[in-house]
C-alpha positions in Angstrom: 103.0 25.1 122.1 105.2 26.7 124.8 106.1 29.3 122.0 103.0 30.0 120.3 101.9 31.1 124.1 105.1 33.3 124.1 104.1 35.1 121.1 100.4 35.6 121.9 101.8 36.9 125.4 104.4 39.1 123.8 101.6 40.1 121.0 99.2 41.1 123.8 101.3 43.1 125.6 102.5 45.2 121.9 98.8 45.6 121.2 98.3 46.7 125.1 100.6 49.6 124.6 99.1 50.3 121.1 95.7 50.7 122.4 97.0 52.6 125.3 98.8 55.2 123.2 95.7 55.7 120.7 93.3 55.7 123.5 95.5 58.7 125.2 96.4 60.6 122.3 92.4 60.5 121.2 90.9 61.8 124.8 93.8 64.8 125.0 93.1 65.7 121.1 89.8 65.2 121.4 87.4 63.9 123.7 89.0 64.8 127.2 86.5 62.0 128.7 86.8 61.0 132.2 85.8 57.6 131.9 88.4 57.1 128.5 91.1 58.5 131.4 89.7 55.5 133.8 90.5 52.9 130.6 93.7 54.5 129.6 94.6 53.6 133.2 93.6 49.8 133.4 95.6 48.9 130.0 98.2 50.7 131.3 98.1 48.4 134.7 97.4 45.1 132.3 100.4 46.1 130.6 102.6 46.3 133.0 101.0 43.6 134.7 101.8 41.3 131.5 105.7 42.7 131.6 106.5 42.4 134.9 104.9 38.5 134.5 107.7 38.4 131.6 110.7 39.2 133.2 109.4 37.7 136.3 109.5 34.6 134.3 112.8 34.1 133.6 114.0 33.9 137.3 111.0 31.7 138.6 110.3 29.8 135.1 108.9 26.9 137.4 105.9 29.2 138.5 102.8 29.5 137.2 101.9 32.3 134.3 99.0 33.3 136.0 100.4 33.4 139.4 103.3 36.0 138.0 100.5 38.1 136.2 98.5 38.5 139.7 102.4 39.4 141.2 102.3 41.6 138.5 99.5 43.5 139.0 100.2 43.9 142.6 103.7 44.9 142.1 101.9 47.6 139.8 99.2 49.0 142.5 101.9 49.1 144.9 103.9 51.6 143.0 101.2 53.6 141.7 99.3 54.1 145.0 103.5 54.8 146.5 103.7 57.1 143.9 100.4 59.3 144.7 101.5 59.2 148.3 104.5 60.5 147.4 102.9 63.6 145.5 100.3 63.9 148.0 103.6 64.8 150.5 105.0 66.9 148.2 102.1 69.1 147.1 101.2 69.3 151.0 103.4 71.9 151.5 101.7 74.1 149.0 98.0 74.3 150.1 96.6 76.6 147.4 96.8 73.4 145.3 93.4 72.0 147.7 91.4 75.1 148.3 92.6 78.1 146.0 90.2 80.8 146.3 88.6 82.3 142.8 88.8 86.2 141.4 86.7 87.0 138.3 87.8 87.2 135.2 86.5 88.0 131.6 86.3 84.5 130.4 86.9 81.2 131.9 85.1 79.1 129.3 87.2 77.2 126.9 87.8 78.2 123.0 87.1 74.3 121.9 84.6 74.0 119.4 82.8 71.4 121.3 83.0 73.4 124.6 81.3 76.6 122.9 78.4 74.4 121.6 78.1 72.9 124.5 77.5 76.6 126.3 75.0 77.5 123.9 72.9 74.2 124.8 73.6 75.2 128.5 72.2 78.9 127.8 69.3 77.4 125.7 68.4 75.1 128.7 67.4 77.9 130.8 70.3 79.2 132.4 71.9 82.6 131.9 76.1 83.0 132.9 76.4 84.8 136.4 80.2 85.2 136.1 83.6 83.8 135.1 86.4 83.1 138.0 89.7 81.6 137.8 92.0 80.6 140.4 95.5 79.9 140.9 97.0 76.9 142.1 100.7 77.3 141.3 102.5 79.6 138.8 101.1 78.7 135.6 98.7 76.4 136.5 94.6 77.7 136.9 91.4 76.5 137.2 88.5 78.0 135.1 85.3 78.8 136.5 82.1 79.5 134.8 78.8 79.9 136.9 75.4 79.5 135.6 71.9 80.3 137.1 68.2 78.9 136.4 65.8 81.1 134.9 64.3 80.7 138.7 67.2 80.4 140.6 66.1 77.2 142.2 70.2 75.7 140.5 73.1 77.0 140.3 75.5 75.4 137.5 79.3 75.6 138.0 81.3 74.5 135.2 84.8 74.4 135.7 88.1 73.3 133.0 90.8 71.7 135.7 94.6 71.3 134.8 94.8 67.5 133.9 98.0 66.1 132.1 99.1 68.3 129.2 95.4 69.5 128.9 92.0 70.4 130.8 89.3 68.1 131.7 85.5 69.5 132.2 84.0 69.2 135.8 80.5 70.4 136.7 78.5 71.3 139.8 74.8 71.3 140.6 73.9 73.6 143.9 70.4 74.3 144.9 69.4 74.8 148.7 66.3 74.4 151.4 66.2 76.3 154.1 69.2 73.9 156.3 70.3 71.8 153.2 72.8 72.3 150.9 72.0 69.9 147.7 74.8 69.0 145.7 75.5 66.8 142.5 79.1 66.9 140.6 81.2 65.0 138.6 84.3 65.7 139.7 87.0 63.3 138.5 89.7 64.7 141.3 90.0 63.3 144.3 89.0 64.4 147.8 88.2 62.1 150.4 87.9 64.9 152.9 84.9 65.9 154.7 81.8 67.9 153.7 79.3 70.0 156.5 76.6 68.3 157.9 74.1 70.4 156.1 75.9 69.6 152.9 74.3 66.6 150.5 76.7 65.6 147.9 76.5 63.1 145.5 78.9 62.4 142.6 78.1 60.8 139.5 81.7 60.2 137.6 80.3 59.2 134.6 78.0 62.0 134.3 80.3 64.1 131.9 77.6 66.1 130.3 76.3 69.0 132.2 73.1 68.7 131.0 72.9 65.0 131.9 73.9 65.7 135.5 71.3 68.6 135.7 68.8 65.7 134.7 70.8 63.7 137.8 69.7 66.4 139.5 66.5 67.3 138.9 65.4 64.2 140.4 67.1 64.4 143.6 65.7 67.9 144.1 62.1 67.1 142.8 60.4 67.2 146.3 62.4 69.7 148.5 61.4 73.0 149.6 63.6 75.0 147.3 65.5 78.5 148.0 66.6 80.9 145.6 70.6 80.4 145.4 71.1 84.4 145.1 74.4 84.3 147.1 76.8 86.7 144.7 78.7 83.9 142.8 82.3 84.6 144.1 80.8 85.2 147.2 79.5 82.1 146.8 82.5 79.5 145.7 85.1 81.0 148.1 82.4 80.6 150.8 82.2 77.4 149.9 85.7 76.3 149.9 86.0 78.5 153.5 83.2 76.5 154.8 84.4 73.2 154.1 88.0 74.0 155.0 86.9 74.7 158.5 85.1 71.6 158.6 87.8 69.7 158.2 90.3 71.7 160.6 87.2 71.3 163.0 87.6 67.4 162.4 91.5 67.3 162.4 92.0 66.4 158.9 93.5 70.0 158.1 96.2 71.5 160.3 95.6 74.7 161.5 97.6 77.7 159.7 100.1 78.7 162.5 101.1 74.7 162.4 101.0 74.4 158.3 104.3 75.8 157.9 106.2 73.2 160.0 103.3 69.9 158.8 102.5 70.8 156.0 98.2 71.7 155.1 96.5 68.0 155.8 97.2 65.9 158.5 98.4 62.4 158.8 94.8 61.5 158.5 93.9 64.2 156.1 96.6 62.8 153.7 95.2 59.1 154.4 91.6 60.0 153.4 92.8 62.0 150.1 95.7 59.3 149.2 92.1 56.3 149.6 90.2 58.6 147.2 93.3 59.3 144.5 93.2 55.2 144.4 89.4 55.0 144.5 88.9 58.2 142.0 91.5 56.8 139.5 90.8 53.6 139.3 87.4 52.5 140.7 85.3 55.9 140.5 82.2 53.2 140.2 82.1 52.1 144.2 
């Protein structure tokens, strides 16, 4: 019996890494799916959690199976949320990674077939593009911004490809205004954790992949408000943006201030804290 459970265990933890491979290897070639990233990532924690409860196993073969999974498991998080603490210090030093500022350029959209569809269902929706932006976070390495705007400008759509893995991953913005309010709705898998104005409401919705599903999102939170024109020039308006919330967050101490970022580095102790909570929470429980 005692080996029929070792070959189920050792069985599990092949098909573990099979389904992890395939599952990775069909979202870069294909799909680019947030919530397929969020999967890859738990089999990848269940297998390792299985391993480590393997070799545990053979110095502490009196101890329960179950108990050297959980040890597992936790030996796993530990590492990983080490590991993102130890990029978070070393990308601190470089602070165009968190707010690099856009310049236009003739196209930001990406060549995929399913991305160019996906425009032309964007432009049939009633929006019509109001510029393409790209900025630079290190040598090599860009994000892709494509701004959209209502046939009344009431929303403005911001769809941007971000650097993730080997490939790009889709991330989308919903902006529409009141006279004090800044009405936000995203679904940005990268983490942030840091802090937004006062007259800023953002929600995210993770899962909401599909820019035309998050305008729906949207829609609804913006149903009874007093709407503005957004008719801000669109560079204008996402390096204003990343200007007003960077001084938001130097005002609250979670940004050092640029004559100390040299020596510290661009967040804070507490800065770092707050994005390090969010890399954990964004990577692995974008639900809560």
């Amino acid at each position: 019996m005692e080996h029929l459970w070792g070959n189920q265990v050792y069985a599990a933890i092949i098909a573990l890494f099979a389904a992890m491979m395939l599952v990775g290897w069909i979202n870069s070639a294909f799909l680019a799916s947030p919530s397929l990233w969020i999967f890859r990532r738990w089999l990848r924690c269940a297998f390792f959690s299985l391993t480590i409860a393997v070799f545990l196993q053979y110095f502490l073969p009196d101890r329960s199976f179950t108990v050297l999974v959980c040890s597992g498991a936790l030996f796993y998080f530990l590492a990983e949320t080490f590991l993102y603490w130890a990029q978070i210090s070393a990308i601190n030093f470089a602070e165009d990674v968190f707010f690099a500022r856009y310049k236009e350029t003739e196209n930001a959209w990406s060549a995929q077939k399913r991305h160019i569809l996906l425009k032309e269902r964007i432009l049939k929706s009633g929006f019509k593009k109001a510029g393409s932006f790209k900025a630079n976070l290190v040598e090599g390495v860009d994000i892709f911004m494509t701004v959209f705007d209502s046939d009344d400008s009431l929303v403005r759509m911001c769809v941007a490809f971000l650097p993730y893995g080997s490939g790009s991953i889709m991330s989308t913005s919903l902006t529409s205004r009141t006279s004090d309010m800044r009405i936000e709705t995203d679904s940005s898998p990268v983490p942030f954790g840091l802090a937004y104005p006062k007259r800023y409401s953002v929600e995210n919705r993770f899962f909401a992949s599909d820019p035309l599903r998050l305008l729906k999102i949207h829609r609804r939170r913006i149903a009874d408000a007093p709407l503005e024109p957004v008719d801000e020039q669109p560079l204008r308006f996402l390096n204003g943006s990343l200007e007003e919330i960077e001084g938001e967050n130097i005002r609250r101490g979670f940004i050092n201030e640029a004559r100390d970022r040299a020596e510290d580095g661009y967040l804070t102790s507490e800065g770092k804290f707050l994005f390090w909570k969010d890399t954990v929470r964004s990577n692995y429980f974008p639900f809560l």
